[in-house]
Phi, psi and omega in degrees: 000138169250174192273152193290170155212145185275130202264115134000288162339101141266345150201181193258129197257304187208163155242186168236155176227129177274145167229155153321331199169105172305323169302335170270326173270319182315355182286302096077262163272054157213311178324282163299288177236050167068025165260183222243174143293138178242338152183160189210105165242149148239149202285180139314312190289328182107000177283155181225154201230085133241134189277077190252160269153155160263160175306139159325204065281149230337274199255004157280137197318146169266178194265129182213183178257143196247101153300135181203144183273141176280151174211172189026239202307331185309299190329306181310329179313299168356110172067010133242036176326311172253014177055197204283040173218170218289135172256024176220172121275134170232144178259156191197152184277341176208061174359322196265311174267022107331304162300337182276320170302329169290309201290322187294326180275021179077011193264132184309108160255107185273341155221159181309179173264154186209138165286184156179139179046026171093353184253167178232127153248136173251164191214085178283154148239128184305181173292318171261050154106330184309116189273211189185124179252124185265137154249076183268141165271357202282347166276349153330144178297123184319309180308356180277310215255013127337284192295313162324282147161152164294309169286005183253349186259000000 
């Protein structure tokens, strides 16, 4: 058992997503589904550090995805990262015209929006195969999505 300790953390700055080809996927998620560069180097070395994202809340860093090309053992990784289960949640004020919005722009709908427990879900797969979950919380009982957030601000 470990002892509670009180975190530092206060939030989550990237994950990484392996990809086939930096260009295609930043057409991908900036294109598709609105996130922005949040930074783009390329090394000496030849490695490139890009970052891409959704908007803040107010002075906290936004939260992104740290794009990286696979490589050797990495490639099989590709477009399953989380094995059959969803690797992103995206929030979103209306599921549903999201989805007409997804749908106008060529994007894989793997399942329709469906309510459950007060909330509606959609189910995308990015270009390589990654599945990716729509989310409106506003059919929550207002006091969840209150509390929801509170905590993201």
């Amino acid at each position: 058992m470990y002892a509670s300790v009180r975190m530092t953390v206060r939030t989550m700055g990237r994950t990484t997503l392996l990809v086939r080809d930096y260009e295609k996927a930043l057409v991908f998620y900036r294109d598709r589904l609105g996130f922005r560069v949040l930074h783009d180097e390329r090394m000496p070395s030849g490695e490139r550090y890009l970052h891409i994202g959704l908007g803040a809340h107010h002075d906290e860093p936004p939260v992104g995805l740290w794009l990286l090309e696979a490589k050797g053992a990495d490639e099989s990784l590709v477009g399953r990262q989380a094995g059959s289960h969803p690797f992103l949640v995206l929030y979103t004020d209306d599921c549903d015209a999201t989805v007409r919005e997804l749908e106008r722009a060529k994007v894989e709908i793997r399942r329709a929006p469906f309510t459950s427990d007060g909330a509606t879900f959609a189910h995308i797969a990015d270009l390589y195969g990654n599945e990716l979950v729509i989310v409106e919380l506003e059919r929550i009982a207002p006091s969840v999505t209150q509390a929801i957030r509170a905590r993201v601000k």
